[in-house]
N, C-alpha and C positions, 0 to 999 in steps of 0.2 A: 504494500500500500504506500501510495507517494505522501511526503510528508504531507501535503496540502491536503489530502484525501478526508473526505468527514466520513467518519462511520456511522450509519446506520444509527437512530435511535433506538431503543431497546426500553420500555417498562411490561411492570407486571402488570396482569389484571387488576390491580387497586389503582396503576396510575404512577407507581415510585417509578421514576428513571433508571434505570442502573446505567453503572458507571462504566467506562471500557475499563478501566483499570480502579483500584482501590487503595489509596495512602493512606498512613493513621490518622492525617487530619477529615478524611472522610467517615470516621468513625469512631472519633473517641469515647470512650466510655471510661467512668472513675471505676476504676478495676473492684475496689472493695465494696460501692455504695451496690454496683450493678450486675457485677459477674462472680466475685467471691468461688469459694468454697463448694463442690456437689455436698452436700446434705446443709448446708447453713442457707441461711433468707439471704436474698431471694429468691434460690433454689434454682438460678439463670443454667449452672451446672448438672442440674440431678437432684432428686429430692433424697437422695442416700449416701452417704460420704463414701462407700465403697462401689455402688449400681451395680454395672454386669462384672464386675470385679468380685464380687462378694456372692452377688447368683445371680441367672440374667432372667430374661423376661419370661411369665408365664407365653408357653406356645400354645394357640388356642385354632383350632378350626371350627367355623359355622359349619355346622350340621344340620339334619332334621328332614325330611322329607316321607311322604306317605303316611302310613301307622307306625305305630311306637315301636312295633318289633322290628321293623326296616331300619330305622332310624338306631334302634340300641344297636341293632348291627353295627351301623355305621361308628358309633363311640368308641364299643369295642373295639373294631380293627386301628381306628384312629389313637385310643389309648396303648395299645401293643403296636405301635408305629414310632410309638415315643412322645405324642402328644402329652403334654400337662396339665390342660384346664379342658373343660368342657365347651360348648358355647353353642347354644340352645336356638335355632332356627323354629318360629311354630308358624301355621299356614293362618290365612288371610279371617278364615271365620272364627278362630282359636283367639287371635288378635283384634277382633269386630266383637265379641262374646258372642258368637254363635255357635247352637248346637250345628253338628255334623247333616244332624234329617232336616234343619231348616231351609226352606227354599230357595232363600237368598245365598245358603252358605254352598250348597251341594256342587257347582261349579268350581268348587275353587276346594277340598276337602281335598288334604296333603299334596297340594300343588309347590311353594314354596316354602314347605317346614311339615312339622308333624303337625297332626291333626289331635287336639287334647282336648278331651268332652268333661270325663271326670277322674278323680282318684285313682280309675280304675287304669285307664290310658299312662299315667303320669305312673303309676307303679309297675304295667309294663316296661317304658321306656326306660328307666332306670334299673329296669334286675341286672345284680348283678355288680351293679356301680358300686363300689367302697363311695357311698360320701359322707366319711368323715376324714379319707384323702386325695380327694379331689376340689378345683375348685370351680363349679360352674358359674357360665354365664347366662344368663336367659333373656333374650332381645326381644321384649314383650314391656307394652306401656300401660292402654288403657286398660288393660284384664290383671295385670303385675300384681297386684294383691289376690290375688284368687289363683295365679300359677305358682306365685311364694310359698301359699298357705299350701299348695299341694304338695310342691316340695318339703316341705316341714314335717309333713303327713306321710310322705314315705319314708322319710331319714329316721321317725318312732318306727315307724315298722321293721325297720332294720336295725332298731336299738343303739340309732344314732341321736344325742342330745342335739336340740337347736344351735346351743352354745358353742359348740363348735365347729358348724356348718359353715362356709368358708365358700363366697361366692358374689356374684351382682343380680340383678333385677335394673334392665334399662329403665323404665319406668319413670321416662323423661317423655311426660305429656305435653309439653310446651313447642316441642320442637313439631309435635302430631301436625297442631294446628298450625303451625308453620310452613312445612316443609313434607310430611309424609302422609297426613289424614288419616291414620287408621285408630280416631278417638273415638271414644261413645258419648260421653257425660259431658256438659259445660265445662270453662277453666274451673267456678269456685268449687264445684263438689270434687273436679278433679286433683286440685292442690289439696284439699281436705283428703283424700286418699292415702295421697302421697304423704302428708303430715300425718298421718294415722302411720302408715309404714316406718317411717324414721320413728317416733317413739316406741314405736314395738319393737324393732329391731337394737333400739338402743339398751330396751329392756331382757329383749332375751335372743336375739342372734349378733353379741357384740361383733363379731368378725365380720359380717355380713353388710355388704354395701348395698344399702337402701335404692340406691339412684346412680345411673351413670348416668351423667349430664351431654348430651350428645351434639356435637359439631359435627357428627359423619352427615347424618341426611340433611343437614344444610348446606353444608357444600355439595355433596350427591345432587344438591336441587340447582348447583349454580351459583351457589357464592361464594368468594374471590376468598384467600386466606385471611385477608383479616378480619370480612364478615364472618369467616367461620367463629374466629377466635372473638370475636366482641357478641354476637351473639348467642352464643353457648355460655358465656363466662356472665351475659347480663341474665338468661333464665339459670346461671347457679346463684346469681345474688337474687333474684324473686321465689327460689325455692329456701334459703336460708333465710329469706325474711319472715317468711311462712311459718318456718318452724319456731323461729323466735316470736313472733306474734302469738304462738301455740301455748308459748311458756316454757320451750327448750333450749337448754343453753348452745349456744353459735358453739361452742367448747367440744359438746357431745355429740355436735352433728356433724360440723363440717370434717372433722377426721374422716367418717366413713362415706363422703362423699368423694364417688369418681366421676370420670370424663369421660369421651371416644372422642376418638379424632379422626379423622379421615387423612390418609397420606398421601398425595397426588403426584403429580409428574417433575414438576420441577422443584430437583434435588436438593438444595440450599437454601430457596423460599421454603421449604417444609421443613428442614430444619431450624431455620430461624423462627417460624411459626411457633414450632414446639416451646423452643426457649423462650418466646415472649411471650406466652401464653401463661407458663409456669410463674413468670417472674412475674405478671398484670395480676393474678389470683393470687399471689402472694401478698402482695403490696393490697386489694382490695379488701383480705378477709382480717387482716390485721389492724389497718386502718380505720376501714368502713365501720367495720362490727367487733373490733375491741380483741378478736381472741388473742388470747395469752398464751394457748398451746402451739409449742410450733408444728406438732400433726397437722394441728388445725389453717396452715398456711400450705400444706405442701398441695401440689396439685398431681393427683395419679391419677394417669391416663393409660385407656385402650387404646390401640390404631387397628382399623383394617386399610388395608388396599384399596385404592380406589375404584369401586365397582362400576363409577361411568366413565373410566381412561380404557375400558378392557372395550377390543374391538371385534364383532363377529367376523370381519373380514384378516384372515392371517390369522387366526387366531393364536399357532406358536408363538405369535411377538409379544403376547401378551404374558408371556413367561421373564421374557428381559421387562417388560414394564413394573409388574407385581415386585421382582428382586430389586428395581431403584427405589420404588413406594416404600420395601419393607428395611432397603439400608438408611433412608430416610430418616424414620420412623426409626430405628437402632441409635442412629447416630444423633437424635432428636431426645433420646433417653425413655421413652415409652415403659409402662413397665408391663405390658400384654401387648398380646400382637397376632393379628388374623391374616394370615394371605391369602388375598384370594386363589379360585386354579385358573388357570388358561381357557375352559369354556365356559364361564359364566356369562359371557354374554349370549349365549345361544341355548343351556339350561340350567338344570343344578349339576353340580360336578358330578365329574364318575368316581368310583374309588383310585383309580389310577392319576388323575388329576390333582385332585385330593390330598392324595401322598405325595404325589411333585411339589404340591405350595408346600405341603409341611417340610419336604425336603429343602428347601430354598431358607425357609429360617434357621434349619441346621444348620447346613454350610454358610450360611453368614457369621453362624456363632462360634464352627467348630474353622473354619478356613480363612475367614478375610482379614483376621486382625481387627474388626472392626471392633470388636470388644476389650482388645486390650488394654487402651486409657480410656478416662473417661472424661466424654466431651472433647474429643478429639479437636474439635474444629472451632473453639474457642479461643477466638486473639485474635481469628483472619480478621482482617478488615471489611472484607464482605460480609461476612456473617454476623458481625457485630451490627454494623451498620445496617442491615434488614433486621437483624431482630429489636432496635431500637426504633425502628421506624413502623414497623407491625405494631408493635407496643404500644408506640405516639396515636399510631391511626386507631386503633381499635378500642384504646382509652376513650379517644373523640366519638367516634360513634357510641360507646357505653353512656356517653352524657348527652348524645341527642337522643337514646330511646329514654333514658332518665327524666329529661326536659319534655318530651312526648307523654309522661306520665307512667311510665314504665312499661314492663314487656306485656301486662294484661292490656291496655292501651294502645302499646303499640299494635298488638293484632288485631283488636278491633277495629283500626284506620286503616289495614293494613299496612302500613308503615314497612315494616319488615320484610312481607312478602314481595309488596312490591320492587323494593333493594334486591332480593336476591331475584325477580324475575327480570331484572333489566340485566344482571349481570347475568343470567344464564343467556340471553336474547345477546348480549355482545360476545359472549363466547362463541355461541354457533354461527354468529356471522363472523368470526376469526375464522372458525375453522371453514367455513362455507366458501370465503375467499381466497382460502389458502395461505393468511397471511401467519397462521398458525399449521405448522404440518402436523399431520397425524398420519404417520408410516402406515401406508396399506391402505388408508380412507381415501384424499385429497394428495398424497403422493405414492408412488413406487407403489403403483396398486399391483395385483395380480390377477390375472384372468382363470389361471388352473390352478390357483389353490386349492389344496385339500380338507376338505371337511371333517373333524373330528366324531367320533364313534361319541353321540351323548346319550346322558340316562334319560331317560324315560319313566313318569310316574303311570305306575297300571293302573287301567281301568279299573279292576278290582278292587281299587284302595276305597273307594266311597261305599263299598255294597260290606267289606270289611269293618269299616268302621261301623257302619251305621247301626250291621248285628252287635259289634262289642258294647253299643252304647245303648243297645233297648238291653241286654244282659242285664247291664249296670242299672237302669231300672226295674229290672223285673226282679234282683237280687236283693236291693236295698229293703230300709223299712222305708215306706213310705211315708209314715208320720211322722219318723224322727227328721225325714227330710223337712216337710210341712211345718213343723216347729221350729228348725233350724233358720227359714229363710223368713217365718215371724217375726223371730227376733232380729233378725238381721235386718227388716225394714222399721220397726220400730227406732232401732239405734239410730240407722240413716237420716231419720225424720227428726234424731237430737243432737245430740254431740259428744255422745260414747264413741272410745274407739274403734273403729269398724274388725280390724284384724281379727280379735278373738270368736266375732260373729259369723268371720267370713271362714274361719279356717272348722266351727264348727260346721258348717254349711257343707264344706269339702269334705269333712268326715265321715257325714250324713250321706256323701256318694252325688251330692247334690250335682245338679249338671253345669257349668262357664255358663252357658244360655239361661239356665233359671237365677244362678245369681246376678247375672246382669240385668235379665229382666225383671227382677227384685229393686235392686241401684235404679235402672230406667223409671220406675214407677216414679219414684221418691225426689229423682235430680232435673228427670227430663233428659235430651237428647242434644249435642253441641248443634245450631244451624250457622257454619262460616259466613264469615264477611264475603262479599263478593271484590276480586282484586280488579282495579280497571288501570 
């Protein structure tokens, strides 16, 4: 390039410029006030003084698909693969509180996860599972106290305490109405759920994370990384406000609150993502809300892979994408981590896929080095300077949904929605005009690519269910169900905690569809804003 030569401007989807080159005066930062120590505030390093030095991250793969026996299948091989955490896929009516025989649900019964009616399902899919050494995830929002309670429910049956059940429940309704829609109830009875869940759990599943706080399906929907990180991080201060409103100390809660992040494409914006994310929840929960414990500062996060960079077209390339997402997402300090496989954009993975994603976080952990220090990539100058500038930006937007009256506010002007729908509408006209490549979409297409061999859910899966779940009716008592779900609208209609109502409801064999249609009588049904 001739001296005179201008290069090409270059910013990210928020707008920052980057720089052709990076000097320390493009990115100073007061080393003690900002980046310190991994395990000391503001945690810019890691929230553990030793991270993958000391153990590295739980390896988790989404699962779940058909009925419960297909799906423990899948555990099992995934646990004897080497997998260490669980992480709980359930299908669309499961996730809606629909029974399996309802008409709305029958379409869509173990298409995208397992299908869970009652007690009866959920102690299928777990035979077998040691959980009181395992730690599962279950990606479930508006039904999450009613899949909690059945989890609970099998772990006595297997003469496992609550107390040392060791897991999450997404059960991050905020982002529902945001970004993915599969809520039932309005915000308030919704947040009343969720503050029901954090006290019970603070009472009798101390290990147990009440809430990941989710920035995956907000970005999945189209927004830029610091919409991820200011919006995820403003619905964990409206769900901590909640609880303290309740009468629960910010002390007692926010330790067992976690995140999900989503890890995308570009390798260095997501890691600075990470660090600024860590360091903005540190700086808010100590400031804002006073806590004194430094648990209660640290910010632990999930990551998956980003499931809208994966391409049906070429789909092998999506094996080198998932490995930048998940070294990302390593070198970002995550303490879980989901990769996805190579055909998810065409269905749910096969077992051979499967075990390639699991395989890909081995070799990152066992071959690249990447785990040897921690926080490798603290000092560049690039990376300081994005993750100060993420920080700057997503602080500012934290104080215009603040100023908007907050995030319940914000959604009902759509405020929110609308932000991430213009940024997903300028990324597909990035990618549409090429000014953004996507290998195999908009460049270096291929014409004889080969198609991968994908699973298929069987027809049978709905006719399967459907007998397991009149069984589990015709089995139960019937009156003790009838009683069960009494009480459990009586409460709703006060301000007892719902948990102990809901988990005897599950006991009773009761079915997701009757206690939701129990909650529905009592809350009513969410009707969204309309976004224009």
């Amino acid at each position: 390039m001739d001296a005179d030569e201008k290069a090409p401007k270059v910013e990210t989807p928020d707008g920052v410029e980057i720089r052709q080159v990076y000097m320390p005066a493009d990115g100073p930062v007061d080393y003690l006030r900002d980046v310190g120590l991994p395990g000391d505030f503001p945690f810019t390093r890691g929230i553990y003084p030793t991270m993958y030095r000391g153990r590295l991250w739980t390896m988790r793969q989404y699962a779940g698909f058909g009925t419960a026996e297909e799906s423990n299948r899948r555990f099992r091989y995934l646990l004897g693969q080497g997998q260490t955490g669980l992480s709980i896929a359930f299908d669309l009516p499961t996730q809606m509180g629909y029974d399996s025989d309802h008409p709305m649900a029958e379409p869509e019964v173990g298409r995208v996860g397992v299908a869970i009616d009652s007690l009866l399902d959920m102690e299928v899919l777990l035979d077998g599972i040691p959980l009181d050494r395992v730690t599962t995830s279950m990606t479930i929002n508006a039904t999450a106290a009613i899949l909690l309670a059945m989890y609970i429910a099998v772990a006595e049956r297997q003469g496992v305490p609550a107390a040392v059940l060791d897991g999450t429940t997404q059960n991050d309704i905020l982002k529902e109405y945001v970004a993915r829609g599969t809520y039932i109830f309005p915000p308030q009875p919704s947040l009343r759920l969720i503050t029901d869940m954090f006290a019970y759990c603070a009472d009798h599943l101390p290990k147990w994370n009440p809430i990941s706080v989710s920035g995956y399906h907000i970005r999945e929907a189209g927004a830029t990384a610091v919409q991820e990180v200011a919006f995820t991080l403003a619905d964990g201060i409206t769900y901590l406000r909640s609880a303290v409103a309740t009468g629960l100390s910010v002390d007692r809660i926010a330790p067992r609150m976690s995140f999900f992040f989503a890890a995308q494409m570009n390798l260095l914006e997501e890691v600075a993502k990470f660090r600024a994310a860590r360091r903005l929840w540190a700086r808010i929960v100590r400031e804002r809300f006073g806590a004194a414990d430094p648990r209660s500062w640290m910010l632990r996060f999930h990551t998956q892979t980003a499931g809208a960079a994966l391409t049906a077209q070429q789909p092998v390339n999506n094996v080198v994408r998932v490995t930048l997402q998940a070294l990302a997402a390593i070198l970002g300090g995550t303490q879980s981590l989901h990769t996805n496989a190579k055909d998810e954009a065409l269905a749910l993975p096969t077992d051979e896929s499967a075990l390639l994603a699991l395989r890909t976080q081995q070799i990152i952990a066992s071959e690249s080095g990447a785990v040897d220090t921690i926080d490798p990539l603290a000092g560049a100058y690039y990376v300081e300077a994005l993750t100060t500038e993420i920080e700057r930006r997503a602080e500012m937007l934290i104080r215009q949904i603040e100023d908007a009256g907050g995030v319940l506010r914000a959604l009902e002007s759509g405020l929110i929605q609308r932000q991430i729908a213009e940024s997903a509408y300028r990324e597909a006209k990035r990618v549409e005009t090429g000014e953004q490549v996507v290998v195999g979409v908009n460049r270096f297409q291929s014409e004889d690519a080969a198609r991968p061999s994908i699973l298929r859910v069987s027809p049978e899966v709905l006719a399967r269910q459907k007998a397991r779940l009149a069984r589990a009716r015709r089995e139960r008592n019937h009156d003790e169900v009838q009683r069960a779900l009494v009480r459990l609208r009586r409460a709703a209609g006060g301000t007892e905690n719902l948990m102990p109502h809901i988990l005897a409801a599950v006991h009773a064999y009761a079915t997701i569809g009757e206690v939701c249609d129990t909650l529905r009588d009592v809350f009513g049904v969410h009707k969204p804003t309309a976004v224009i």
